[in-house]
C-alpha positions as CSV (number, residue, x, y, z in Angstrom):
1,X,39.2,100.1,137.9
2,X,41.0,103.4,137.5
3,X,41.8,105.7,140.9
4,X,41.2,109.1,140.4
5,X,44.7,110.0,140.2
6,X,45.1,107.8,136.7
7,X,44.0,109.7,134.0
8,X,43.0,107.7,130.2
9,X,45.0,109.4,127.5
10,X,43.5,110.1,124.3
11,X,45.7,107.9,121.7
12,X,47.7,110.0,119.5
13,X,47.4,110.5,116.0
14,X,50.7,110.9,114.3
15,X,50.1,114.5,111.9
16,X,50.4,113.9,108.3
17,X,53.2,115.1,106.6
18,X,52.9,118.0,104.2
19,X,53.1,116.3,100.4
20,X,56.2,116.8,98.6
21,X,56.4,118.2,94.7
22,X,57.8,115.6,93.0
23,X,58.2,118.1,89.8
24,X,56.6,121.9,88.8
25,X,55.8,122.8,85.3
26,X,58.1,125.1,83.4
27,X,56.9,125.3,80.0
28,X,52.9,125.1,79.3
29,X,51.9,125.3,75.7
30,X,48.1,124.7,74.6
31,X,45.5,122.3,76.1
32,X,47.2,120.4,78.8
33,X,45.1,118.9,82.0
34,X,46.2,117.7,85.1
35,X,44.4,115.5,87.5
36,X,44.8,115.9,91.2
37,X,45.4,112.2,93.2
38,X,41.5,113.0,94.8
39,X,40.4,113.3,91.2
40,X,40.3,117.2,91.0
41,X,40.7,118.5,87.4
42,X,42.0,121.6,86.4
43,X,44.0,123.0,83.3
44,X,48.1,122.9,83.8
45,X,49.7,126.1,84.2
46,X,52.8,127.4,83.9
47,X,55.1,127.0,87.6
48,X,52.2,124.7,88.7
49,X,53.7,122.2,91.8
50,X,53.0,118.7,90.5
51,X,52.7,115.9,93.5
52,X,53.3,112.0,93.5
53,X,50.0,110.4,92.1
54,X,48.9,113.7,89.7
55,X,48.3,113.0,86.6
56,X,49.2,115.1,83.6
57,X,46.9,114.4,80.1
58,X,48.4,116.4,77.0
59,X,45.6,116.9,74.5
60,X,46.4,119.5,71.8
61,X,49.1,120.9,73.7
62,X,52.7,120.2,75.5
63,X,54.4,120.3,78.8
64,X,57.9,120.3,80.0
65,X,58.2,119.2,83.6
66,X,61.1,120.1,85.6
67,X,62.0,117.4,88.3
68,X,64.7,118.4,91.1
69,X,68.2,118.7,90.4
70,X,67.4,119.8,87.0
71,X,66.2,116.8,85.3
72,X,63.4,117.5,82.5
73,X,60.5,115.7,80.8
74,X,59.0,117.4,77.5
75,X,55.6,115.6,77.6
76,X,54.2,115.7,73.7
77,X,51.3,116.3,72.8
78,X,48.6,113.1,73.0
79,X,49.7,111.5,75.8
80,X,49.7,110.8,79.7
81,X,51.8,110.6,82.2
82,X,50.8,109.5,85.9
83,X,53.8,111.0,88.7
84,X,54.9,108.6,91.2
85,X,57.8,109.6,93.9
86,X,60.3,111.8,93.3
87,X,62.1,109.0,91.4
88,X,59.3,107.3,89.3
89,X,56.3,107.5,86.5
90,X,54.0,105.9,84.7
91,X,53.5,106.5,80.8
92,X,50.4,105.5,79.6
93,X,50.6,106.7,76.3
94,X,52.5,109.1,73.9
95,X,55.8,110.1,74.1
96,X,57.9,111.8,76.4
97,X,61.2,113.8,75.8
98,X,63.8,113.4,78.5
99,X,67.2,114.6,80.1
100,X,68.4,112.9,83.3
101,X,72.1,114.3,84.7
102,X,73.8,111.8,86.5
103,X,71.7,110.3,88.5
104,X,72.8,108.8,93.0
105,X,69.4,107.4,92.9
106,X,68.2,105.6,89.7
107,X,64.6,106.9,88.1
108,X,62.4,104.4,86.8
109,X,59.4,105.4,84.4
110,X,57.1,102.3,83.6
111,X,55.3,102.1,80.8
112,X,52.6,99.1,79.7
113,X,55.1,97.5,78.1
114,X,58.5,97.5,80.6
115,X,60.0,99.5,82.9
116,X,63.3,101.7,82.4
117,X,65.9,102.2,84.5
118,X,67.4,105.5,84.0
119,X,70.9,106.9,85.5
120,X,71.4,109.8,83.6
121,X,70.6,109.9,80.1
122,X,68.6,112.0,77.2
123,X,66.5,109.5,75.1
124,X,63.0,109.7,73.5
125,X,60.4,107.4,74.8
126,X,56.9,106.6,72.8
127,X,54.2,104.1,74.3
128,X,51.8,102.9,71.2
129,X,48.4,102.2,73.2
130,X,47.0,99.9,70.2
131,X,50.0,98.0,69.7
132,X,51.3,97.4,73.7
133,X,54.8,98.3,72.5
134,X,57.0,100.7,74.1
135,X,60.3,102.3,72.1
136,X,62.8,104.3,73.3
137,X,65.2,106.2,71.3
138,X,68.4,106.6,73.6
139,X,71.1,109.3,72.6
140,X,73.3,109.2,76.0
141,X,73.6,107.0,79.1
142,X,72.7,103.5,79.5
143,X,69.4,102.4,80.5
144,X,67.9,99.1,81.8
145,X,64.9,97.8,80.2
146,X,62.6,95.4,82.5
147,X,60.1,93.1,80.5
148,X,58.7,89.4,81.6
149,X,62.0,87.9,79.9
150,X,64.6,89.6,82.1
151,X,66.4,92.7,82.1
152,X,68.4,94.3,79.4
153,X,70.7,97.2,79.2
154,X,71.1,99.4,76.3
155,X,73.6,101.6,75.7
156,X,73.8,105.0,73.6
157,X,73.3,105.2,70.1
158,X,70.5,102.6,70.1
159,X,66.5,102.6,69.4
160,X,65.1,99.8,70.9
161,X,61.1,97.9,70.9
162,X,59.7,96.2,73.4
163,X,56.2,95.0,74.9
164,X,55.9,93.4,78.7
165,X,57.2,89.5,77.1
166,X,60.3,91.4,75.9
167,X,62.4,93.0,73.1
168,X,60.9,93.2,69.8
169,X,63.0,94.9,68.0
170,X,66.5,96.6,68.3
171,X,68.7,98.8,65.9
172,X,71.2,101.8,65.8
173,X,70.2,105.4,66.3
174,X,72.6,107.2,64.4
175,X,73.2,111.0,64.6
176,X,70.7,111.8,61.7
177,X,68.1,109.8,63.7
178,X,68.5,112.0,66.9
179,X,68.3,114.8,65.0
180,X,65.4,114.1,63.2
181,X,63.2,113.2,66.3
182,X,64.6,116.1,68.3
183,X,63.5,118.6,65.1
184,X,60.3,116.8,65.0
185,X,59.9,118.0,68.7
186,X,60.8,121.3,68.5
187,X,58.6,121.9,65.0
188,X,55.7,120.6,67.0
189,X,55.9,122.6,70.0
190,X,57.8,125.6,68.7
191,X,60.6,125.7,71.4
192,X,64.0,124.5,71.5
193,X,65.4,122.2,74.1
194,X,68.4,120.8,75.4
């Protein structure tokens, strides 16, 4: 039995904390969508604030995403990209452009086939849906791949294949290489980046 004096407290519900953007769009260019974590849908937009589980689909058009501390992902065009934390995403498809400054607190961007561990880099990544191959084209830094068979780092200066059981295929990226992927880019979106 309770005395009158005793009062029953309510139990306390701790408040939710505000979400965090994990990244904001800085460059916009054609059709590009974004789904919301609750499933909204709505076109991206220039300076939108992008939030750990949204979900960016690049139809016809591109997207450079600005994460903080000045890291950037050029999202091409035909492909999706899922935002995790401030320090992860999912590829699903397509390629992605990238430029990590050094990094305290490694990002990881999983793709079907691996996971990469990035420090601070600029590389090319490309997942091929149909084939369930990932390849990454890396121009600085080191990166660490993660597939069934283990890890492996690569180094600058190499593009590199590999599928969740592990590395398919590995050779150099030379200077030309670099430069041809990063023209193809920039003739596809008509912009110039880093």
């Amino acid at each position: 039995l309770i005395s009158k004096h005793e009062q029953i407290s309510e139990p306390q519900s701790t408040p939710e904390k505000p979400p965090v953007s994990v990244s904001k769009a800085s460059h916009v260019e054609g059709e590009v969508w974004l789904t919301k974590k609750d499933g909204t849908r709505m076109q991206l937009t220039r300076f939108s604030k992008l939030y750990d589980g949204d979900t960016i689909e690049s139809k016809g058009g591109e997207a450079t995403l600005e994460l903080p501390d000045g890291h950037k992902i050029i999202v091409r065009k035909n492909s999706t990209i899922t935002l995790g934390d401030e320090n992860e995403m999912l590829l699903s498809f397509g390629s992605i452009k990238a430029f990590f400054k050094k990094l305290l607190m490694p990002y990881t961007i999983n793709t079907p086939g691996g996971t990469l561990v990035i420090r601070g880099t600029k590389f090319v990544l490309t997942h091929n849906k149909e084939r369930g191959s990932s390849n990454l084209n890396l121009h600085e830094g080191k990166v660490d791949i993660i597939t069934n068979a283990g890890t492996k780092t690569v180094s600058a200066g190499t593009s590199i294949t590999f599928n969740k059981e592990g590395i398919i295929s590995q050779k150099e990226l030379t200077e030309a290489d670099w430069k041809s992927l990063t023209e193809q880019f920039e003739k596809d979106i008509n912009y110039i980046f880093f």
